[in-house]
VEXMAR-704719 format. One line per 4 residues: number of its first residue (from 1); their letters; for each residue x, y, z of N, C-alpha, C, O, CB. Coordinates in steps of 0.1 Angstrom, whole numbers, always signed. Atoms other than C-alpha are relative to their C-alpha. Glycine has a CB too. Layout:
N
NUM) A) X,Y,Z,X,Y,Z,X,Y,Z,X,Y,Z,X,Y,Z | ...
//
This chain:
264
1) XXXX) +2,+5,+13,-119,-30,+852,-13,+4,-6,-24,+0,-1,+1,-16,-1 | +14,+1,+2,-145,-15,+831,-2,-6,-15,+7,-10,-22,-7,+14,+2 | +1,+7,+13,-165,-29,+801,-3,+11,-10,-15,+13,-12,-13,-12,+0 | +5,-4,+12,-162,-3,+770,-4,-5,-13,+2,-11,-22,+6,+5,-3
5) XXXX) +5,+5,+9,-189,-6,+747,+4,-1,-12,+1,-11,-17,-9,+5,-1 | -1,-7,+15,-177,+7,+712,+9,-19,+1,+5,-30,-2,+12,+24,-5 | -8,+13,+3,-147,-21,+716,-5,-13,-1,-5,-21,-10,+8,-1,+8 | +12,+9,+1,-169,-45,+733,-4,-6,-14,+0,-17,-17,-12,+7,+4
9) XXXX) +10,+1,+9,-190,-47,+704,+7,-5,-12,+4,-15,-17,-7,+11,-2 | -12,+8,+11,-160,-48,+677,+4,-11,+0,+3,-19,-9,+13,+4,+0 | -10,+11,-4,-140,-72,+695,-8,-16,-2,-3,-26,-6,+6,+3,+18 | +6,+11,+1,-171,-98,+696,-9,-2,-9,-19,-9,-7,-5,-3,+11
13) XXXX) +6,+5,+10,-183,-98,+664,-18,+9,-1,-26,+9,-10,+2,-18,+3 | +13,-5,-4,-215,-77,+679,-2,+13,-5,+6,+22,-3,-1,+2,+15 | +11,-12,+6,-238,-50,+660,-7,+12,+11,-13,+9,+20,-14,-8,-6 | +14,-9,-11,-257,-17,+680,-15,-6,-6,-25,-4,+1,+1,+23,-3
17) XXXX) +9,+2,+3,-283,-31,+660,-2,-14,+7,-14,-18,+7,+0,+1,-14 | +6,+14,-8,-285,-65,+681,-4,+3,+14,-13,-2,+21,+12,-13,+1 | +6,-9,-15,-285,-44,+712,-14,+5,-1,-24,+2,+6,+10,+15,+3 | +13,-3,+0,-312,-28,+700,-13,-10,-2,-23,-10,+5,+0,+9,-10
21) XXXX) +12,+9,+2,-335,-54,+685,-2,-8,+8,-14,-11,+8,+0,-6,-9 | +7,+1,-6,-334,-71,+712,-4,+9,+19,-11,+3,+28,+5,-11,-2 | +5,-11,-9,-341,-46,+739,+8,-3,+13,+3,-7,+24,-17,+0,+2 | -6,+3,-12,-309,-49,+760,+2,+12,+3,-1,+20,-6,+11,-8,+2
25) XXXX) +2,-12,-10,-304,-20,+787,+16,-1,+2,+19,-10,+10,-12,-2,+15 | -16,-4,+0,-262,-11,+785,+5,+0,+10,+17,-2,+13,+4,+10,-5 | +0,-2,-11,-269,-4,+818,+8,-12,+9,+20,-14,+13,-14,+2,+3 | +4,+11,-5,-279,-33,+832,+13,-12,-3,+17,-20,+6,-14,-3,-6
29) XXXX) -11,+3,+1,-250,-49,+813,+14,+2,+7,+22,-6,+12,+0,+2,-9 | -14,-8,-12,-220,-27,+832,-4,-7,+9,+6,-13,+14,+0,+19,+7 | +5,+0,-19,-242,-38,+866,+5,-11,+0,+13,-13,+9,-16,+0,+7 | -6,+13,-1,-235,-75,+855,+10,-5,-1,+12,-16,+3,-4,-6,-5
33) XXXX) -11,+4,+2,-200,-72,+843,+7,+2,+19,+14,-5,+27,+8,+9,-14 | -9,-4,-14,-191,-54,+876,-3,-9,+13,+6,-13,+21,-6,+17,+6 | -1,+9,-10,-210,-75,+898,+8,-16,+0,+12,-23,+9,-15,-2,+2 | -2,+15,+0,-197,-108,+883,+15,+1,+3,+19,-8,+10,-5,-8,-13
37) XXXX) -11,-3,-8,-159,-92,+889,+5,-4,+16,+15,-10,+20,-2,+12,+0 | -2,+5,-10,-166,-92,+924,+0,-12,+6,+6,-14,+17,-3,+4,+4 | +1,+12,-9,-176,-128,+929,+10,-8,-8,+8,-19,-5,-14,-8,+1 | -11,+8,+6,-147,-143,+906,+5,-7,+13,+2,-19,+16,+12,+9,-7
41) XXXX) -11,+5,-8,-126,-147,+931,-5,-14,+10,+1,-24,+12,+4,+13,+10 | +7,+13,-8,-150,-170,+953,-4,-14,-8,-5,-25,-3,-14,+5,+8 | +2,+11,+8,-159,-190,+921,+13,-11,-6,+12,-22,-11,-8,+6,-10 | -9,+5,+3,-123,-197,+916,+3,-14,+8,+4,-25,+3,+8,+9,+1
45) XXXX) +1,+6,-10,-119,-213,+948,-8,-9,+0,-3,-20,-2,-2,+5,+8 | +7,+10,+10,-150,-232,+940,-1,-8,-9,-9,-18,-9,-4,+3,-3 | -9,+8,+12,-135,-245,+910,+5,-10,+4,+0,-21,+2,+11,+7,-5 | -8,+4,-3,-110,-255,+923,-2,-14,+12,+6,-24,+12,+6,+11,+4
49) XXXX) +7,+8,-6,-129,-276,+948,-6,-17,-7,-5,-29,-4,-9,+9,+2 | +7,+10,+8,-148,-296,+926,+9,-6,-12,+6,-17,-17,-12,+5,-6 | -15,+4,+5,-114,-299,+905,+7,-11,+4,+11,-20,-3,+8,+8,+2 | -5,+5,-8,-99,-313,+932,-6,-16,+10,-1,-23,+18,+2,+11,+6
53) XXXX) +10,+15,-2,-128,-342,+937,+3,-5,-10,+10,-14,-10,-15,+0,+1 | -4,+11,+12,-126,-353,+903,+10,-9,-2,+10,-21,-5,+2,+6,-10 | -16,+6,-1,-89,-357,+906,+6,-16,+4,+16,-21,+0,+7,+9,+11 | -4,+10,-11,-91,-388,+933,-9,-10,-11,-10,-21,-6,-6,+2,+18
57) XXXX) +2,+13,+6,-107,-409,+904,+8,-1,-5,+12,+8,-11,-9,-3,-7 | -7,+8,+8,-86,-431,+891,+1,+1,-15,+11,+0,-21,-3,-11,+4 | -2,-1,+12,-94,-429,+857,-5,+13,-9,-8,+14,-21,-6,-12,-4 | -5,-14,+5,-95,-394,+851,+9,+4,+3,+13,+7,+14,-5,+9,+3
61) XXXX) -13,-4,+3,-65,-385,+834,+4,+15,+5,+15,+17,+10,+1,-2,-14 | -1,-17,-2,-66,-345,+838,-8,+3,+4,-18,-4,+1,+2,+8,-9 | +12,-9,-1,-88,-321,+851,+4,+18,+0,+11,+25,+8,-8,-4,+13 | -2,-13,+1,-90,-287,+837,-10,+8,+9,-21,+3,+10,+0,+3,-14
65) XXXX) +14,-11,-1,-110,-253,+856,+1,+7,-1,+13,+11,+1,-7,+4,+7 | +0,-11,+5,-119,-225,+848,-12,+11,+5,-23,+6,+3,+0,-2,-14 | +9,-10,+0,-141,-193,+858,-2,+3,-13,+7,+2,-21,+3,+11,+8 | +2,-5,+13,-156,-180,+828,+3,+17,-2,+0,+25,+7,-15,-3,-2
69) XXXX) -4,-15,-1,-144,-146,+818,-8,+11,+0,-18,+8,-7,+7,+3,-8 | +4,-9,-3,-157,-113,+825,-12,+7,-16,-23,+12,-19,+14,+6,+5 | +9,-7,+16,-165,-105,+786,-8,-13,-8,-17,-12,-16,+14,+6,-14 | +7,+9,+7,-173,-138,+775,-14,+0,+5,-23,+0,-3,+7,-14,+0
73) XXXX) +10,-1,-3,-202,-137,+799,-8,+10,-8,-17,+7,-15,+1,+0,+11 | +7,-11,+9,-214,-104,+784,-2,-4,-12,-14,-5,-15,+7,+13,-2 | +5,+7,+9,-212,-119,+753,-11,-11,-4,-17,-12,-14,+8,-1,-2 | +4,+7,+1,-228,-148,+760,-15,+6,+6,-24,-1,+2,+7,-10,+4
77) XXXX) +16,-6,-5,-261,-128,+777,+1,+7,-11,-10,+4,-16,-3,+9,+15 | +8,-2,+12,-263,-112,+746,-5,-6,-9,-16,-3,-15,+3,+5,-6 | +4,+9,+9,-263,-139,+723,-11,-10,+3,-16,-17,-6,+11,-5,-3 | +14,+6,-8,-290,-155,+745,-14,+5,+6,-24,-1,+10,+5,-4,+11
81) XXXX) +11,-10,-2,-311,-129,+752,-13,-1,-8,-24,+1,-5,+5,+12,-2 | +17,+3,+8,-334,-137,+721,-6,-8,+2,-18,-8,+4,-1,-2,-12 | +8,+14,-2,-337,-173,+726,-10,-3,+19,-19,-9,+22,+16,-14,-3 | +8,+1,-13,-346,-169,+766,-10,+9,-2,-21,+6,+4,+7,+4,+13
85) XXXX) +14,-12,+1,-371,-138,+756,-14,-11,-11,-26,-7,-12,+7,+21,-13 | +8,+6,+6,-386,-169,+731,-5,-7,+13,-17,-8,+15,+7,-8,-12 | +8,+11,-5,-389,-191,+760,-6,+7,+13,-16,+1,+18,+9,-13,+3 | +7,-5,-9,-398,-168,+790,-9,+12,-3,-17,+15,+6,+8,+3,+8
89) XXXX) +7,-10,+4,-415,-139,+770,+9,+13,-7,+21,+13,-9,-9,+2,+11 | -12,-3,+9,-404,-111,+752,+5,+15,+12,+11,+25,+9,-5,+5,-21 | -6,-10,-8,-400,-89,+786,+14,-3,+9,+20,+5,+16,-12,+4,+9 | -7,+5,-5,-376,-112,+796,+14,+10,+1,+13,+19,-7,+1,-12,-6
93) XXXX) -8,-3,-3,-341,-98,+808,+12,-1,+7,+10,+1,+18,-3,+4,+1 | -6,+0,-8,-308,-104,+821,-2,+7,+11,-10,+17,+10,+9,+1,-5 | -4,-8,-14,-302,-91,+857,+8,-4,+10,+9,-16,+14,-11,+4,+7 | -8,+3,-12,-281,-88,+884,-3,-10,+11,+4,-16,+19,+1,+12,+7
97) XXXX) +3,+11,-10,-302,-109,+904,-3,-18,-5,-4,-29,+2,-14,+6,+7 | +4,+16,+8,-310,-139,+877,+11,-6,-7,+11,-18,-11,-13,+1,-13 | -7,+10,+12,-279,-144,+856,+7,-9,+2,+11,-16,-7,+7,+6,-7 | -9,+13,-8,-259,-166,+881,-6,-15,-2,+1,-25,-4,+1,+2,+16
101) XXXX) +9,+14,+6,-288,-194,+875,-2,-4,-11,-4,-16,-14,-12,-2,+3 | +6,+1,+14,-296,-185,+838,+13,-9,-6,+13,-20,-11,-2,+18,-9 | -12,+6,+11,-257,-186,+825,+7,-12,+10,+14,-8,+20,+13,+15,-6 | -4,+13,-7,-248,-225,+839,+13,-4,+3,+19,-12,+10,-3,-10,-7
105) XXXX) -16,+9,+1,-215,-224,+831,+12,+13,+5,+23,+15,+1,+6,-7,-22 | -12,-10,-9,-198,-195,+853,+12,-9,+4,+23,-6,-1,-8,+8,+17 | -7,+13,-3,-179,-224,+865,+4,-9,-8,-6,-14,-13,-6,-7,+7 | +0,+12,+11,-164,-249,+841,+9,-7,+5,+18,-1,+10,+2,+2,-16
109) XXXX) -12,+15,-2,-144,-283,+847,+2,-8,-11,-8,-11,-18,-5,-11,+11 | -2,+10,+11,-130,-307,+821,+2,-10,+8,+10,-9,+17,+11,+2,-9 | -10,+12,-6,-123,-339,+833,+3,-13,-16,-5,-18,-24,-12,-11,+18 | -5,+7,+13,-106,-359,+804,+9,-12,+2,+20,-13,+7,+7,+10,-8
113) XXXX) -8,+12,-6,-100,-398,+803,+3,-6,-11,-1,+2,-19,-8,-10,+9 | -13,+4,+10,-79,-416,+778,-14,-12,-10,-16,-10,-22,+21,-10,+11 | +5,+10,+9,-105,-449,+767,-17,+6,+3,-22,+10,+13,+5,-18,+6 | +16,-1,-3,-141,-444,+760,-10,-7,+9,-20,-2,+13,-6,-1,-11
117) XXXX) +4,+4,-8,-150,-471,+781,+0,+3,+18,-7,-1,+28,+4,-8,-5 | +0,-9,-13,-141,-451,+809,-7,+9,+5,-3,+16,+14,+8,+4,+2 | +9,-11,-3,-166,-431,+811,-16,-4,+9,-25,+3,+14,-4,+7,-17 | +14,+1,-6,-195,-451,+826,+8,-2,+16,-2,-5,+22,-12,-16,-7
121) XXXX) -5,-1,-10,-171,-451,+861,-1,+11,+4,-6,+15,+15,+9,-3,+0 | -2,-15,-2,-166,-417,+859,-15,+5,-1,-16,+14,+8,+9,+7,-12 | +13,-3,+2,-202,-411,+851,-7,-5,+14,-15,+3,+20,-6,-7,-15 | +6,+6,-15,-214,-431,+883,+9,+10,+12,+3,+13,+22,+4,-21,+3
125) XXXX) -5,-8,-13,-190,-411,+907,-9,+13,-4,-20,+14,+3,+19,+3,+0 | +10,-14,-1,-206,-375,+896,-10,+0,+2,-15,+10,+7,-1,+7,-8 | +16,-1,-5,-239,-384,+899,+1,-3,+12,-5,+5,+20,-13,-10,-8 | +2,+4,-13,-232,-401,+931,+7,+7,+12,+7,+3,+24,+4,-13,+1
129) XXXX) -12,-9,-8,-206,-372,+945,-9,+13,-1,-6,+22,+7,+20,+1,-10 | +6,-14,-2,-231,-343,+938,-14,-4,-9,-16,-14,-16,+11,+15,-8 | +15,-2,+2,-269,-332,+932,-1,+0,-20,-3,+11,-23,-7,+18,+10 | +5,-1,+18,-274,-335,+890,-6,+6,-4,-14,-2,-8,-4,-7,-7
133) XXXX) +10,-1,+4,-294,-315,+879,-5,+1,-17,-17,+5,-20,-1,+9,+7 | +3,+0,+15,-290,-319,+837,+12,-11,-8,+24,-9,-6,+2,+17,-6 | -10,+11,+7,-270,-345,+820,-1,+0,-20,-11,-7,-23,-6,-18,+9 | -3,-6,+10,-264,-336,+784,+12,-9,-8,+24,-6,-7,+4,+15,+5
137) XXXX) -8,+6,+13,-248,-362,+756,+2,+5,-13,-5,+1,-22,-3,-10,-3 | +2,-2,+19,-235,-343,+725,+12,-9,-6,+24,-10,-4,+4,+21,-7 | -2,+7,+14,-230,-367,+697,+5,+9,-11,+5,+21,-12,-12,-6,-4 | +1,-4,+15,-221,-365,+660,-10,-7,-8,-9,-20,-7,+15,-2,-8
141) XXXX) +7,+6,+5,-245,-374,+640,+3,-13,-3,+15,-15,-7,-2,+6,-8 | -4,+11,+5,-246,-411,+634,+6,-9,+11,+7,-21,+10,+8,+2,-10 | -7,+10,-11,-229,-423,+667,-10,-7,+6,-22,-4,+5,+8,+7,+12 | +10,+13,-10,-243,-453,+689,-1,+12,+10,+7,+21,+12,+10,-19,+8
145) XXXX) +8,-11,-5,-264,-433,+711,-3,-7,+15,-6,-3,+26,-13,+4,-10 | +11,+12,-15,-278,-470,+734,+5,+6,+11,-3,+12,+18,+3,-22,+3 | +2,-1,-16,-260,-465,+765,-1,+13,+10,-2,+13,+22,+12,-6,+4 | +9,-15,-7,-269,-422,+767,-18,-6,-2,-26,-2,+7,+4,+18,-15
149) XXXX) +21,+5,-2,-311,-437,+761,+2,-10,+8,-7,-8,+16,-12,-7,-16 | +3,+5,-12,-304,-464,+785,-1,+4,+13,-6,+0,+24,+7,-6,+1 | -2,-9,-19,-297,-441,+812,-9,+13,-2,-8,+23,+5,+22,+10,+6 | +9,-11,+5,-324,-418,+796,+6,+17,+3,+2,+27,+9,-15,-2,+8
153) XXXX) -6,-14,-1,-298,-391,+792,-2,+10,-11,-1,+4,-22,+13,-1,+1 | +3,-5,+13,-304,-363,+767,+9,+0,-8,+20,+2,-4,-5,+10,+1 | -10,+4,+12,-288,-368,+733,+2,+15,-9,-4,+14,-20,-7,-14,-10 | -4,-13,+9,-277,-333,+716,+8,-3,-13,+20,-6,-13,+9,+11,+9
157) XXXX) -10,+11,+11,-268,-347,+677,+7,+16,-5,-1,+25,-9,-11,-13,-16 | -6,-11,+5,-244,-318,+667,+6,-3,-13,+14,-13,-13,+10,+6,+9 | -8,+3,+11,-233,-316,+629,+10,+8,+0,+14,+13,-10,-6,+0,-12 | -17,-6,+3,-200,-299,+638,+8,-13,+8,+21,-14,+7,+4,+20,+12
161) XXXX) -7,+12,-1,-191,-335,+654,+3,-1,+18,+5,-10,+26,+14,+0,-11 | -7,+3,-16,-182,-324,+688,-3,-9,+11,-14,-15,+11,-1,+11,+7 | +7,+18,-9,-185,-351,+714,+4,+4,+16,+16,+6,+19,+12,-21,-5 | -4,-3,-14,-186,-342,+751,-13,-3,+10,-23,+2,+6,+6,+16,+1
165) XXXX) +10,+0,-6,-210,-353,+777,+0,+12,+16,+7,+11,+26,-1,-16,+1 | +3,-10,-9,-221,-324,+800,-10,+2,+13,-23,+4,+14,-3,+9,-7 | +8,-5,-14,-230,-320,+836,-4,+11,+7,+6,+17,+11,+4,-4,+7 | +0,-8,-5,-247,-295,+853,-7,-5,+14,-17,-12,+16,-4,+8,-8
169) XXXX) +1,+9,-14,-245,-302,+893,+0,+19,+5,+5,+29,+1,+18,-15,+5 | -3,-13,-10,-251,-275,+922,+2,-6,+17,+0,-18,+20,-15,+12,-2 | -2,+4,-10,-244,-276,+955,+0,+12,+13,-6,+22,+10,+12,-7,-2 | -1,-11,-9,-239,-253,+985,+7,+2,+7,+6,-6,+17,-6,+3,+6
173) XXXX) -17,+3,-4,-205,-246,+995,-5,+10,+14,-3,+5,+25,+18,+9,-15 | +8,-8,-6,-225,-215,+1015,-14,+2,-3,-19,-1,-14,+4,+10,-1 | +10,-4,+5,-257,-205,+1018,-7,+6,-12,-19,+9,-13,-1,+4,+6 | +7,-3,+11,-259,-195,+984,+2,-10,-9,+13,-15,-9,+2,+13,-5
177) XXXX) -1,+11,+5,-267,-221,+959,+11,+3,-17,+9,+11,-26,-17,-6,-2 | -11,+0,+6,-236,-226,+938,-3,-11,-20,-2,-24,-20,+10,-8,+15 | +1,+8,+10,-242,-240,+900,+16,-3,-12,+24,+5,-18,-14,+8,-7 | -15,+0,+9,-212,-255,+880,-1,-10,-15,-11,-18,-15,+14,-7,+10
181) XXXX) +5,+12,+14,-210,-277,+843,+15,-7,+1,+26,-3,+2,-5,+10,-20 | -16,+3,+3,-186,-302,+840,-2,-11,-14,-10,-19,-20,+10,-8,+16 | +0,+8,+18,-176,-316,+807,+9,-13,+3,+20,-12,+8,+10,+11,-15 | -9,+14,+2,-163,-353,+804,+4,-4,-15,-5,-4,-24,-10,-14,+6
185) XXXX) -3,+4,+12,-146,-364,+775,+11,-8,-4,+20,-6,+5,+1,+9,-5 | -14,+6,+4,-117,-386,+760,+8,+10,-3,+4,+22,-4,+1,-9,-12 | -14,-9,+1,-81,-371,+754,-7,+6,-18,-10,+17,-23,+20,-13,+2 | +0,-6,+17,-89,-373,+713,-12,+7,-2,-11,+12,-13,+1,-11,-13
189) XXXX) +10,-11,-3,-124,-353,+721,+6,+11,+7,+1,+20,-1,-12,-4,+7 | -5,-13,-5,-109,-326,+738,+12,+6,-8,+16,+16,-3,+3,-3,+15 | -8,-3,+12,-81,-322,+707,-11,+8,-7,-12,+20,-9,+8,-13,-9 | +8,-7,+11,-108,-317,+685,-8,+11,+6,-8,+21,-1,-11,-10,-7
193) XXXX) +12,-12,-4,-134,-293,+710,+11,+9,+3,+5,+19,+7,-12,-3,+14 | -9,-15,+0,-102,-267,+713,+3,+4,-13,+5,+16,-15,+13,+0,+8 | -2,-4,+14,-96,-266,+680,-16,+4,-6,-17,+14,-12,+8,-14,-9 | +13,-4,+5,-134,-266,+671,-4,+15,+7,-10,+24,+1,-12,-12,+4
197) XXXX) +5,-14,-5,-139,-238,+699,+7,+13,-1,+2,+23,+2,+0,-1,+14 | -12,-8,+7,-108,-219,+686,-9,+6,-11,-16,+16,-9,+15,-9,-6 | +6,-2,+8,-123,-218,+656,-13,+11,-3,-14,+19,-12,-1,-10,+1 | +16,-7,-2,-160,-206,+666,+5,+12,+0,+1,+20,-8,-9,-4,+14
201) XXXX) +2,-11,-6,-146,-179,+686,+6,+13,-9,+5,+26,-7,+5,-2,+14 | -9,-12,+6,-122,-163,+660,-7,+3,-13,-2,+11,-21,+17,-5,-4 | +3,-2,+8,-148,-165,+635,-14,+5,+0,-20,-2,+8,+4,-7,-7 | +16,+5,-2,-188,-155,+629,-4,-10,-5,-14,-15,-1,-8,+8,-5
205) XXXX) +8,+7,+11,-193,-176,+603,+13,-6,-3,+20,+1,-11,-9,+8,-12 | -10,+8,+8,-162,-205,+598,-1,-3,-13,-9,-10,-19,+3,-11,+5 | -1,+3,+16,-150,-205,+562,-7,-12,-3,-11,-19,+6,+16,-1,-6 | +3,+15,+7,-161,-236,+539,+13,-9,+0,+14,-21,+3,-6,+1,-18
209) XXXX) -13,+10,+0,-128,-247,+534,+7,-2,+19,+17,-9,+19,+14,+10,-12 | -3,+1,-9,-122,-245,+573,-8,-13,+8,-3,-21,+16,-2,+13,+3 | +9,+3,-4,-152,-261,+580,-1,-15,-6,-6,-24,+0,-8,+10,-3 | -1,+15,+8,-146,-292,+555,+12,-6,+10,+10,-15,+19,+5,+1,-20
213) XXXX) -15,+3,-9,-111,-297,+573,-7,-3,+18,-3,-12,+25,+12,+18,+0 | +3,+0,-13,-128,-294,+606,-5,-15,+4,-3,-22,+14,-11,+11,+2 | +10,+12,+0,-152,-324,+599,+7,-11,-3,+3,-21,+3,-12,+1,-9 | -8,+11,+2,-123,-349,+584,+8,+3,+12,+12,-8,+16,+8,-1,-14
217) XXXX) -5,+6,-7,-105,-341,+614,-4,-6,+11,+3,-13,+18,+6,+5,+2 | +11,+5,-7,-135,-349,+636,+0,-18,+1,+0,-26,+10,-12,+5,-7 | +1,+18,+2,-136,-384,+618,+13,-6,+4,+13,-17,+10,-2,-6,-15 | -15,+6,-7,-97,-389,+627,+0,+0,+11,+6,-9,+17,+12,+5,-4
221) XXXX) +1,+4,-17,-103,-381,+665,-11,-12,+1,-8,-21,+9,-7,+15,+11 | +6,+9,-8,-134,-404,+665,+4,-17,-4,+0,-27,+3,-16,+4,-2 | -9,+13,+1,-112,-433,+648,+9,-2,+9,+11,-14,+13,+8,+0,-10 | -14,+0,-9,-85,-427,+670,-3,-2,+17,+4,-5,+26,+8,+17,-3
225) XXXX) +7,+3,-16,-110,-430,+702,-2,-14,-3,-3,-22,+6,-17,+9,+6 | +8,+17,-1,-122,-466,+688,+13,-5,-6,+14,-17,-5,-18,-4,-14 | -12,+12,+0,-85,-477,+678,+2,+4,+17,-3,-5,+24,+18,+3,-14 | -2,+1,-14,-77,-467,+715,-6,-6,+11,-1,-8,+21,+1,+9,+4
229) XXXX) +8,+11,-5,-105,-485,+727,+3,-20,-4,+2,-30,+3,-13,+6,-7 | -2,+15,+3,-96,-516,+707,+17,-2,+5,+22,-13,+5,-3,-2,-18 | -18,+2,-9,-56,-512,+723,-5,-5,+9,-5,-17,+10,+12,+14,+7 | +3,+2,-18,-69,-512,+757,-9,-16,-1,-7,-24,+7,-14,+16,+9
233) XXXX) +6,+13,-3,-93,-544,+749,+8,-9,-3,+7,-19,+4,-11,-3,-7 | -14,+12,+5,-62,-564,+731,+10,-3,+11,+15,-14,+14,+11,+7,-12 | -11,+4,-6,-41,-555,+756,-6,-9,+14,+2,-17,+20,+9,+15,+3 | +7,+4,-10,-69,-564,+785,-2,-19,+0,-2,-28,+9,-12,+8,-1
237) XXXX) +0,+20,+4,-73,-601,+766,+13,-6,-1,+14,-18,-1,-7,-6,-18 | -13,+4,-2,-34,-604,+766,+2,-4,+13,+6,-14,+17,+10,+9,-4 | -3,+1,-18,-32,-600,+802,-9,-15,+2,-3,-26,+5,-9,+16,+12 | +4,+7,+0,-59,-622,+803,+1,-16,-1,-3,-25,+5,-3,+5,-2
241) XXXX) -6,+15,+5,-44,-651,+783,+12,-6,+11,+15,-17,+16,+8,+3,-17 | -15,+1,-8,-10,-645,+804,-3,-9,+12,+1,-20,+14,+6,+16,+5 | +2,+3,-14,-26,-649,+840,-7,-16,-5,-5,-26,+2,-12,+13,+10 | +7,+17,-1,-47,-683,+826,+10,-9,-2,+10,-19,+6,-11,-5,-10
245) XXXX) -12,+7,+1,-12,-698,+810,+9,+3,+12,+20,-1,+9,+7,+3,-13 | -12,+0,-5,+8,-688,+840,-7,-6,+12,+0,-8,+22,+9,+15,+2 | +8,+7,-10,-22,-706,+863,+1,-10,-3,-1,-18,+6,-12,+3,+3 | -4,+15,+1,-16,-737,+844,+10,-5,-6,+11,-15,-13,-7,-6,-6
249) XXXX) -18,+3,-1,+22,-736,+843,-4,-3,+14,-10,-13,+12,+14,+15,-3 | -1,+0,-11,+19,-736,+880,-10,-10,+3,-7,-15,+14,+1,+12,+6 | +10,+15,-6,-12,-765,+886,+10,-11,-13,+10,-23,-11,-25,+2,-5 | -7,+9,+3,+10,-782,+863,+11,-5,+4,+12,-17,+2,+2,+0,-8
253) XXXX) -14,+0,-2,+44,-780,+876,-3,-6,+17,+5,-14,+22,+8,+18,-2 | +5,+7,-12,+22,-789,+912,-7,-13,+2,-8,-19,+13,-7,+7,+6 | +4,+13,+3,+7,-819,+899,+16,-7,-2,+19,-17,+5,-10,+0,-15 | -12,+12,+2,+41,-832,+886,+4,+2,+14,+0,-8,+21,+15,+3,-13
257) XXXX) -7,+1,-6,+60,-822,+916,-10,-13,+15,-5,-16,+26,+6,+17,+2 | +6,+6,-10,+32,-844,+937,-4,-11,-9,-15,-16,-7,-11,+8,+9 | +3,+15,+5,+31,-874,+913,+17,-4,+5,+20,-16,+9,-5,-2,-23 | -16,+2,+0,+74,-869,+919,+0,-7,+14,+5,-17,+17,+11,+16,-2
261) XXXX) +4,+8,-12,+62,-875,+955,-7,-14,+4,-6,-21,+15,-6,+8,+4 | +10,+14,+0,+38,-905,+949,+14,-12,-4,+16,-22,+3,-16,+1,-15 | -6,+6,+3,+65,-920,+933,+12,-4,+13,+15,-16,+17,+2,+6,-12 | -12,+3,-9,+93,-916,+958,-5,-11,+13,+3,-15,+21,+6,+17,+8
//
């Protein structure tokens, strides 16, 4: 599999002029598609691992994984290349030997649970099942925020609405240190972030009229998380009511049947 530039470049929306300005080496790119080829295969497996943990919680509904693809990475070291040359300098550079730590998300997992209240369970198993090293709450503007600042987790307010809280955990399956991200979210957040990521990827710049639509359906997933939240509490205080009336059907029915005895 090799990576041709000319297409490359069409296919992802990418300029020779971004190559150039920021002073990437084409080279050096090929070295990273080819090397990251060869380790797919072990990151799959890997995956699949930490897939396969999630799974045994109970209130994780699904879990999706994924290696990241071959071109999206290339893409994504370019489109990052300016902002890391802001924060490490401007000699900064992808390479064959740094980009496995730089880019976090070679590895991705979904784990996706049906009530929002289910998330502080799920949130205590991963920290307590692997090393943490970043914990990452993106919001929509305007959401209750208390119980990500109680746990002094960082709050990312996104005005495209998306809502997903993001882990980045490593571990060492082998001697080489292994980094993976996993995303937690409700069922009606993960409707909207494939349709929002759909979106992104098929466009540079999402229309206005795309973009308005995007944001009313945002507000109908995050209604649709807080009526499903308010099911699950109705239905939790029904039960509730049931088990206390069916505890004093039965101390009643044992009081009479032992006054029926006093009497006899």
């Amino acid at each position: 599999m090799s990576l041709i530039k000319e297409s490359f470049l069409t296919i992802h929306h990418i300029s020779e002029d971004d190559i150039i300005k920021s002073e990437i080496n084409w080279e050096t790119i090929t070295d990273i598609f080819l090397d990251f080829n060869n380790y797919k295969y072990v990151y799959q497996t890997q995956a699949e691992f930490i897939a396969s943990t999630l799974r045994t919680h109970p209130k994780i509904h699904f879990v999706k994984s994924r290696v990241k693809e071959s071109e999206r990475l290339i893409e994504k070291i370019i489109r990052k290349t300016p902002s890391r040359k802001e924060s490490y300098g401007k000699d900064f550079q992808f390479t064959v030997e740094n980009y496995k730590e730089e880019i976090t998300d070679l590895i991705g997992i979904r784990a996706i649970h049906i009530f929002k209240e289910d998330w502080d369970d799920i949130h205590n198993f991963i920290t307590t099942t692997w090393k943490v090293m970043e914990i990452t709450a993106n919001v929509r503007e305007g959401d209750d925020t208390q119980r990500f600042e109680d746990l002094k987790i960082k709050i990312n307010s996104r005005k495209s609405g998306y809502r997903s809280v993001h882990y980045l955990i490593e571990f060492f399956p082998t001697n080489q240190k292994v980094i993976a991200e996993i995303q937690v979210r409700t069922i009606f957040e993960e409707g909207y972030g494939e349709i929002d990521h759909q979106l992104r990827y098929s466009h540079k710049e999402i229309p206005q009229i795309l973009a308005s639509n995007l944001l009313l359906f945002n507000r109908i997933a995050g209604s649709s998380d807080e009526m499903a939240s308010f099911i699950n509490q109705l239905n939790k205080n029904l039960s509730d009511i049931k088990k206390e009336y069916e505890k004093t059907i039965l101390i009643k029915d044992l009081k009479i049947k032992e006054l029926k005895e006093q009497l006899k």
